[in-house]
PyMOL commands that place a pseudoatom at each C-alpha (Angstrom):
pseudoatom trace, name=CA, resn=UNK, resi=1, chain=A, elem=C, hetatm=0, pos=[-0.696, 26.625, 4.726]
pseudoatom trace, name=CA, resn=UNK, resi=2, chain=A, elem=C, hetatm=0, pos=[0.239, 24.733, 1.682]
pseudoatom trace, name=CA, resn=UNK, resi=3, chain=A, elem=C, hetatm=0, pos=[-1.255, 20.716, 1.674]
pseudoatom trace, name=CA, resn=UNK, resi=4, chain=A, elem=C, hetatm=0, pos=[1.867, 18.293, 0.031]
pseudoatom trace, name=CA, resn=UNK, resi=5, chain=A, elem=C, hetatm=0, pos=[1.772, 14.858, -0.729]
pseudoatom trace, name=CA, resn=UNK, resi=6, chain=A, elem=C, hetatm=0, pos=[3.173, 12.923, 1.847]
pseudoatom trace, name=CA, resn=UNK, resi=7, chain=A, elem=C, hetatm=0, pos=[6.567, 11.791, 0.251]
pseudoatom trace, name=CA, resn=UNK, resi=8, chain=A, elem=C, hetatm=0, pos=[6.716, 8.478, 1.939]
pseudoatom trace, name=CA, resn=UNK, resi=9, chain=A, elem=C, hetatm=0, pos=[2.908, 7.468, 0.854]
pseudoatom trace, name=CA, resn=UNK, resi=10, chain=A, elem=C, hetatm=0, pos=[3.211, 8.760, -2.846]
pseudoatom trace, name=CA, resn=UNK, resi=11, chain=A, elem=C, hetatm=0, pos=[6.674, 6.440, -2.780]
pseudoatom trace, name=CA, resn=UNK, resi=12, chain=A, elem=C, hetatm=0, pos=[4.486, 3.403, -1.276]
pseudoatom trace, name=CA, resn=UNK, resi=13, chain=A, elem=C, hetatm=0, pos=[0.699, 3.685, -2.517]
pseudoatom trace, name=CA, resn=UNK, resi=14, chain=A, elem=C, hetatm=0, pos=[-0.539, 4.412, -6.017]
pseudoatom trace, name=CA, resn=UNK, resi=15, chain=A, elem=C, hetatm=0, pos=[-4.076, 5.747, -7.070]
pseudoatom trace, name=CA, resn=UNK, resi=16, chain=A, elem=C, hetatm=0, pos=[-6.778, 4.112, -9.222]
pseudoatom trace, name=CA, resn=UNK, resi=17, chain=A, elem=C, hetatm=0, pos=[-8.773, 5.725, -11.915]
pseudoatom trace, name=CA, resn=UNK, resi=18, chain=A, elem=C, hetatm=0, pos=[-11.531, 4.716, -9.760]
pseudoatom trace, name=CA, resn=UNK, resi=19, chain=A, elem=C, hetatm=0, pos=[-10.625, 6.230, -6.906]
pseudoatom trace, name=CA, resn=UNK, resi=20, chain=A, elem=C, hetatm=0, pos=[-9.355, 2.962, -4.845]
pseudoatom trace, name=CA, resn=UNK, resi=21, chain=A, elem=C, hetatm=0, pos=[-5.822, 3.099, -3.481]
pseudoatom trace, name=CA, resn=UNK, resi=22, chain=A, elem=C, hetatm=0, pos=[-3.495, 0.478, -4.591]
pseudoatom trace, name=CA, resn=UNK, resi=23, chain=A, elem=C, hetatm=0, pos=[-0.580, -0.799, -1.890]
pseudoatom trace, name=CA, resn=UNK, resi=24, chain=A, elem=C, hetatm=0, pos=[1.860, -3.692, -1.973]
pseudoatom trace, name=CA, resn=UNK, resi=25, chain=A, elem=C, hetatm=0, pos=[2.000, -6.303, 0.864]
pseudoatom trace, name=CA, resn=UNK, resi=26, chain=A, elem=C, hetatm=0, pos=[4.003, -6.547, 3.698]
pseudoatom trace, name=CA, resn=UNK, resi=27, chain=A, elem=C, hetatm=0, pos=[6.314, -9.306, 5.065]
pseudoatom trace, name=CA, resn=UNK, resi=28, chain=A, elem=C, hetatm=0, pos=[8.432, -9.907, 2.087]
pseudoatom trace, name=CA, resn=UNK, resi=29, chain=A, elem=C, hetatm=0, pos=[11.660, -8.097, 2.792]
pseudoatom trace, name=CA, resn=UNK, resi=30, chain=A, elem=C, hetatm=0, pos=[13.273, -10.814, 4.950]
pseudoatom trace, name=CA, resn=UNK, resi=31, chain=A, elem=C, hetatm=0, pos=[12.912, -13.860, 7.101]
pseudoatom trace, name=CA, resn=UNK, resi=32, chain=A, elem=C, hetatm=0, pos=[11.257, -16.047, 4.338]
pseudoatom trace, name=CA, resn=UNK, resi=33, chain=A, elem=C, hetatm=0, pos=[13.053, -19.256, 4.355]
pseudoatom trace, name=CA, resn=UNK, resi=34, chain=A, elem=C, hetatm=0, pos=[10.345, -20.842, 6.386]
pseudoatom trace, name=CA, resn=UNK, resi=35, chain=A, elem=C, hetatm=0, pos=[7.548, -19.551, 4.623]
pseudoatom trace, name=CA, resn=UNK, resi=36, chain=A, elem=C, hetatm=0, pos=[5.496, -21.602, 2.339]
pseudoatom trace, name=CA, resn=UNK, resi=37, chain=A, elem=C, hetatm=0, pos=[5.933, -21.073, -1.152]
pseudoatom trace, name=CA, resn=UNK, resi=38, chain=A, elem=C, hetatm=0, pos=[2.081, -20.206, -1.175]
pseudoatom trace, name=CA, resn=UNK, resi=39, chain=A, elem=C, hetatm=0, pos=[2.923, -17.851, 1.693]
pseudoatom trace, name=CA, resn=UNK, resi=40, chain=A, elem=C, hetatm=0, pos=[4.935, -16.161, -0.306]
pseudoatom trace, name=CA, resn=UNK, resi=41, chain=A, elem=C, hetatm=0, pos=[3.467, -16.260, -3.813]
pseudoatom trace, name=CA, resn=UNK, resi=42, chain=A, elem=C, hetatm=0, pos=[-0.106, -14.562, -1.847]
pseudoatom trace, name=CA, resn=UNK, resi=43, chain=A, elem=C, hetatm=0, pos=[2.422, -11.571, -0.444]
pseudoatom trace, name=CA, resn=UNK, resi=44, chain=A, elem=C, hetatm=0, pos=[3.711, -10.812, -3.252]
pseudoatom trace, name=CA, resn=UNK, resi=45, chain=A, elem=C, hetatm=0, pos=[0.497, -9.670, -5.174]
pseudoatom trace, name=CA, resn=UNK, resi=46, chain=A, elem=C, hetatm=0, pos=[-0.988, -6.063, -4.912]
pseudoatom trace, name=CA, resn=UNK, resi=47, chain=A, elem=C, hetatm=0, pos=[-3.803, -5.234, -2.672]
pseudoatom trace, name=CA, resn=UNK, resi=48, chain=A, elem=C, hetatm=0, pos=[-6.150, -2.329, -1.585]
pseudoatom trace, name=CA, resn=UNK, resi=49, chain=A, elem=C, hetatm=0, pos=[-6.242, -0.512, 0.838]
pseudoatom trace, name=CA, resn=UNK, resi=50, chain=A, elem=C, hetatm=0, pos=[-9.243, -0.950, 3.503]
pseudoatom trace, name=CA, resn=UNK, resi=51, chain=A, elem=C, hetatm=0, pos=[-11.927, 0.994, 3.622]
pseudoatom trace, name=CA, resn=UNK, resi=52, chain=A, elem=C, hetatm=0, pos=[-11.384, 1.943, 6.921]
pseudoatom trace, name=CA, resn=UNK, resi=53, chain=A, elem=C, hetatm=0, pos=[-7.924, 3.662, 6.431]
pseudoatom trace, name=CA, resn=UNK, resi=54, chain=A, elem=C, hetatm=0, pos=[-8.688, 5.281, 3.491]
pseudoatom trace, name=CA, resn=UNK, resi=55, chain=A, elem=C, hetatm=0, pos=[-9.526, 9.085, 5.473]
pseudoatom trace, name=CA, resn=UNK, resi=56, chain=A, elem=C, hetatm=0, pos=[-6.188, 8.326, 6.878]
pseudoatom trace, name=CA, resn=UNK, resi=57, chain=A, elem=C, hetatm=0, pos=[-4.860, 7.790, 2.965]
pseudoatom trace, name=CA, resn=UNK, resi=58, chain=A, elem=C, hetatm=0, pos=[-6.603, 9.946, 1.236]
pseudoatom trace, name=CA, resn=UNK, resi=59, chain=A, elem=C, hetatm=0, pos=[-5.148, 13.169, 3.635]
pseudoatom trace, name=CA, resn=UNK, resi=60, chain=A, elem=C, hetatm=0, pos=[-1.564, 12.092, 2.794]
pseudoatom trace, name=CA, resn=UNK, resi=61, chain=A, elem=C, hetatm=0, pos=[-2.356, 11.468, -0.553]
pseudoatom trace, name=CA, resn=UNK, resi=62, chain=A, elem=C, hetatm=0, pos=[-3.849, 14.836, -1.294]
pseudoatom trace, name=CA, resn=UNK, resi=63, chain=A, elem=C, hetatm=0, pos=[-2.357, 15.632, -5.085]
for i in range(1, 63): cmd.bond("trace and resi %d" % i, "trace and resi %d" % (i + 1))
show_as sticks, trace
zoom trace
């Protein structure tokens, strides 16, 4: 059978030239009023994902 990109991951997750997989952070959508402004500054920047999901990752990101 034919592998495909998972359509929700490739929407979600980008990948690095070297090979790391770049993700946003979650807890930003709503609910924020009480949140620090630090809180919130921290969520909003770009992290990696761990290396413990990334078998998990890298089968949904196959192309």
């Amino acid at each position: 059978m034919k592998q495909k990109t998972h359509s929700g991951a490739k929407k979600r997750m980008r990948l690095t030239p070297s090979g790391k997989v770049k993700r946003k952070q979650v807890g930003m959508r709503h609910l924020n009023s009480h949140m620090k402004s630090k809180t919130k500054r921290h969520l909003g920047d770009v992290t990696y994902v761990h290396s413990a999901n990334m078998y998990q990752t890298s089968r949904t990101l196959v192309f």
